[in-house]
LOTIZA-64375 format. One record per atom (N, C-alpha, C, O): x, y, z; atom name; residue in three letters. Coordinates in steps of 0.001 Angstrom, whole numbers, m for minus. Example, Ala and Ser with C-alpha at 12.3 -4.5 7.8 and 13.67 -1.06 7.14 Angstrom:
% LOTIZA-64375
+---------+---------+---------+----+-----+
:       x :       y :       z : at :  aa :
+---------+---------+---------+----+-----+
:   13190 :   m5690 :    7800 :  N : ALA :
:   12300 :   m4500 :    7800 : CA : ALA :
:   13200 :   m3300 :    7800 :  C : ALA :
:   14236 :   m3319 :    8465 :  O : ALA :
:   12850 :   m2250 :    7080 :  N : SER :
:   13670 :   m1060 :    7140 : CA : SER :
:   12900 :      30 :    7870 :  C : SER :
:   13409 :    1138 :    8039 :  O : SER :
+---------+---------+---------+----+-----+
***
This chain:
% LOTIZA-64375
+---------+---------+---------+----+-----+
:       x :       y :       z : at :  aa :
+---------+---------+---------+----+-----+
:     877 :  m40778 :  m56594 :  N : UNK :
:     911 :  m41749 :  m57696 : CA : UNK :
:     189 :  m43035 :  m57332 :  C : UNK :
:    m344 :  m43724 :  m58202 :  O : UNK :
:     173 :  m43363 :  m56026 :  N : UNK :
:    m434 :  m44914 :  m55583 : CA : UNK :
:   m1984 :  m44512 :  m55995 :  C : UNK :
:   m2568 :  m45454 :  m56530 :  O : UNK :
:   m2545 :  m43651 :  m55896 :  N : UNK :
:   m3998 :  m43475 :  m56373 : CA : UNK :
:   m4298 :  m44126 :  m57805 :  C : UNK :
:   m5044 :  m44978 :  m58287 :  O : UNK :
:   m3077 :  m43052 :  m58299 :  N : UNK :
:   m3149 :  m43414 :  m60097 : CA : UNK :
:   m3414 :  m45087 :  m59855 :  C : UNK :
:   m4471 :  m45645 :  m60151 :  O : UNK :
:   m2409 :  m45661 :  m59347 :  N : UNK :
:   m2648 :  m47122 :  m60158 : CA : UNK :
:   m3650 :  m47911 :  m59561 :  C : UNK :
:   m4246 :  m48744 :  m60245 :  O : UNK :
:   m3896 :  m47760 :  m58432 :  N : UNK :
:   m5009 :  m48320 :  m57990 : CA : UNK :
:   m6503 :  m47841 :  m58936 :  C : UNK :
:   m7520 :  m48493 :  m59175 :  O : UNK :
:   m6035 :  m46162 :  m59396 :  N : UNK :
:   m7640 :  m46452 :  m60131 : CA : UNK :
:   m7395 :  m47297 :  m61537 :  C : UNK :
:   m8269 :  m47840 :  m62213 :  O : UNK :
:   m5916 :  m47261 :  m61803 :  N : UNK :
:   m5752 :  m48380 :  m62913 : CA : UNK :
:   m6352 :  m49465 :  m63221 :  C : UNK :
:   m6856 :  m49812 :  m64289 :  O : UNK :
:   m6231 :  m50274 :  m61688 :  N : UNK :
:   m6385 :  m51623 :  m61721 : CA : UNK :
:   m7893 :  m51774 :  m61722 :  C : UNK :
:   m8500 :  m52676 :  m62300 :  O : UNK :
:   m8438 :  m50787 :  m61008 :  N : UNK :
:  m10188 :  m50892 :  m60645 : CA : UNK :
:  m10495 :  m50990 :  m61776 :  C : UNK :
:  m11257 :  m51939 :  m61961 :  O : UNK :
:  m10015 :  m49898 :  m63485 :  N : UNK :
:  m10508 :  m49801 :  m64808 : CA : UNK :
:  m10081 :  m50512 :  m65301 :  C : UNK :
:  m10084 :  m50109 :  m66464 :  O : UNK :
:   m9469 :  m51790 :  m65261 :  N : UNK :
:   m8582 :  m52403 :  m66093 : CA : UNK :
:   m9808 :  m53664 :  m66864 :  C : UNK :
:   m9276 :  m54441 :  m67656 :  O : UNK :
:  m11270 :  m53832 :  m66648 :  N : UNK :
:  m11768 :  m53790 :  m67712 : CA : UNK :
:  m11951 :  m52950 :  m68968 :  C : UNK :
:  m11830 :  m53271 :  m70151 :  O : UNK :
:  m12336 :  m51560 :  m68291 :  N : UNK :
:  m12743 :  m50628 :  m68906 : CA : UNK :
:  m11289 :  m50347 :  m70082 :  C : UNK :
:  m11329 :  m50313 :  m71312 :  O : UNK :
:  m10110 :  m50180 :  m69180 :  N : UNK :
:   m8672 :  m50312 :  m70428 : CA : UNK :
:   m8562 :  m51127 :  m71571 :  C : UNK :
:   m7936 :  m50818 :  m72586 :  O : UNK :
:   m9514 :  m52732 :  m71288 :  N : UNK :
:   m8915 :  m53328 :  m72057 : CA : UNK :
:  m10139 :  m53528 :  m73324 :  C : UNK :
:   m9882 :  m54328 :  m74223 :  O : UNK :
:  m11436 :  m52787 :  m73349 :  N : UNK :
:  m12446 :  m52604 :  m74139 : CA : UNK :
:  m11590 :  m50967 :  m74941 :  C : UNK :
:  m11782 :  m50570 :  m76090 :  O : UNK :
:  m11066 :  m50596 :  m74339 :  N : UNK :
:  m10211 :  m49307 :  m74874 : CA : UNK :
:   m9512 :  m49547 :  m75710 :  C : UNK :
:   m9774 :  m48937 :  m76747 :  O : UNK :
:   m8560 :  m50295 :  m75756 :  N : UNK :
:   m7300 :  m50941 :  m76429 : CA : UNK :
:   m8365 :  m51809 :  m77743 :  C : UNK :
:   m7908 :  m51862 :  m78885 :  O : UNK :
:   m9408 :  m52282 :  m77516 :  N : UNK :
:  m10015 :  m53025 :  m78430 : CA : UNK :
:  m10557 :  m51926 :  m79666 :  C : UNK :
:  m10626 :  m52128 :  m80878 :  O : UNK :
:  m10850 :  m50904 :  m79013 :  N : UNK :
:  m11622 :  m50062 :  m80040 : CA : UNK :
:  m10400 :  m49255 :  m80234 :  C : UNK :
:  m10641 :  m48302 :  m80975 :  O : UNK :
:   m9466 :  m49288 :  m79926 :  N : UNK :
:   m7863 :  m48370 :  m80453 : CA : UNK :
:   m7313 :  m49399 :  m81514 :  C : UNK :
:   m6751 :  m48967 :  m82521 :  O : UNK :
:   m7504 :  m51108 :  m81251 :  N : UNK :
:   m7255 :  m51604 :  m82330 : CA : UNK :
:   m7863 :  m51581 :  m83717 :  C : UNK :
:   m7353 :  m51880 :  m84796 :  O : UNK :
:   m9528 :  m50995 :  m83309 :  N : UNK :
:  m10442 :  m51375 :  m84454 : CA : UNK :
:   m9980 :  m50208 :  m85415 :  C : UNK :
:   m9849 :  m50282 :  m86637 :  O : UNK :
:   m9724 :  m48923 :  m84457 :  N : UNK :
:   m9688 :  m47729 :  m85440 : CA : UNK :
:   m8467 :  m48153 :  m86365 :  C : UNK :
:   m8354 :  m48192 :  m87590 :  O : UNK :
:   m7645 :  m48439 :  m85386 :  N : UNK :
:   m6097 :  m48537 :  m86417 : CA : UNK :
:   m5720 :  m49400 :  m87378 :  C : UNK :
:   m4688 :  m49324 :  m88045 :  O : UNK :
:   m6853 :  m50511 :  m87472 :  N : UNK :
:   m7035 :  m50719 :  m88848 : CA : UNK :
:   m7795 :  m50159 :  m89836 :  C : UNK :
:   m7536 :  m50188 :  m91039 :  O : UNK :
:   m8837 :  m49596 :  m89252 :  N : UNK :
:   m9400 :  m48478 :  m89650 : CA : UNK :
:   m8520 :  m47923 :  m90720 :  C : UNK :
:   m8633 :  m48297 :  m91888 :  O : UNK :
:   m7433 :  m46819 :  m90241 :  N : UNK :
:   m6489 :  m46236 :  m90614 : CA : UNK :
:   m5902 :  m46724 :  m91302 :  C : UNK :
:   m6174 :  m46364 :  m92447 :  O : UNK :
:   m4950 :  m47625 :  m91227 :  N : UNK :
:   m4787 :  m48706 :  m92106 : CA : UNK :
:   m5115 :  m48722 :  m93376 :  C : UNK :
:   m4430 :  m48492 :  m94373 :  O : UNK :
:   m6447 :  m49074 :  m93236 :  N : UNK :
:   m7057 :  m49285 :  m94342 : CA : UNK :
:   m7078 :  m47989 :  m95189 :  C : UNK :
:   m6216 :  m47880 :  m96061 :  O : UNK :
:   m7702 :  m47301 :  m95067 :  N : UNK :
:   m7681 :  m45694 :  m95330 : CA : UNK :
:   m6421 :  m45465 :  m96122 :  C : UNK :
:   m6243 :  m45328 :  m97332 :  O : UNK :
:   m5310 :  m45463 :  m94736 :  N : UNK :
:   m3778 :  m44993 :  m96001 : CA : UNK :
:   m3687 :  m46139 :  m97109 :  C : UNK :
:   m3111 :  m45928 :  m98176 :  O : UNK :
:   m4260 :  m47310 :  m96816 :  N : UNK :
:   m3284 :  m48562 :  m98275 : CA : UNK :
:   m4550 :  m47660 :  m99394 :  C : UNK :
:   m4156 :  m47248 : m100485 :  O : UNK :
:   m5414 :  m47534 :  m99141 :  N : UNK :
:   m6539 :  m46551 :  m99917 : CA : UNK :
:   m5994 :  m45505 : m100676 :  C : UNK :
:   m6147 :  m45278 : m101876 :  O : UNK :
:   m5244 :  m44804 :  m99713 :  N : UNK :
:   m4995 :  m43519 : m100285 : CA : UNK :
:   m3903 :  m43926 : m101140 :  C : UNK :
:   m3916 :  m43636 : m102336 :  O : UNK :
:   m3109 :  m44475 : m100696 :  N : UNK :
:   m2002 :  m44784 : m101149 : CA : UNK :
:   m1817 :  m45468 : m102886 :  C : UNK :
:   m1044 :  m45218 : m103810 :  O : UNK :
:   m2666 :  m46173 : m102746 :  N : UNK :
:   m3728 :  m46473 : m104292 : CA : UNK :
:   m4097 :  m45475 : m105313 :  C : UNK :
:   m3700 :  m45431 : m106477 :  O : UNK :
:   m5025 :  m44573 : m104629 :  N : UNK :
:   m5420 :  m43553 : m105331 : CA : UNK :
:   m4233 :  m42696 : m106206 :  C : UNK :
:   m4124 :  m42361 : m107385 :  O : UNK :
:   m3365 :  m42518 : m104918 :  N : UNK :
:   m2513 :  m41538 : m105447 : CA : UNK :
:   m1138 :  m42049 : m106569 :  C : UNK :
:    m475 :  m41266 : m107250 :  O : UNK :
:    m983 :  m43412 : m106518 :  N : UNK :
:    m486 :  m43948 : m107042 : CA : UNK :
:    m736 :  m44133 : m108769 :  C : UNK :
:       0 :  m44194 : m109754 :  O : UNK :
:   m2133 :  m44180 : m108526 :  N : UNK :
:   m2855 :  m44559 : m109740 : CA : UNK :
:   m2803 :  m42864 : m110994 :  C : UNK :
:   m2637 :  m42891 : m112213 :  O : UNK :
:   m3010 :  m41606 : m110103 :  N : UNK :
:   m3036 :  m40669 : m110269 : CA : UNK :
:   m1900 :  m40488 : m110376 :  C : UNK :
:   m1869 :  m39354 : m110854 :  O : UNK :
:    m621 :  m40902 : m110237 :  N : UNK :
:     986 :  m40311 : m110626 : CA : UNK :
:     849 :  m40530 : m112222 :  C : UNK :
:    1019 :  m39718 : m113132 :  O : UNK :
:     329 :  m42482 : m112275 :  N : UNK :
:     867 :  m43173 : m113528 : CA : UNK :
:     402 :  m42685 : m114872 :  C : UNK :
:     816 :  m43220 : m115901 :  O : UNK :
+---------+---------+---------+----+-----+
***
């Protein structure tokens, strides 16, 4: 396990450009479901 975190720390730029583009998608997504969520809404009424 001491490997694991040491290669942690070596990537821990590389993690935190990760987390940036995990945030971008998930608004991404976000966006998408309040989208869908619209559509289908509109399509009940």
């Amino acid at each position: 396990m001491s490997s694991l975190c040491s290669l942690s720390l070596e990537n821990n730029d590389q993690s935190g450009e990760l987390q940036l583009e995990l945030d971008a998608i998930n608004i991404q997504y976000q966006q998408c479901f309040l989208e869908l969520l619209n559509h289908s809404s509109q399509n009940c009424a």
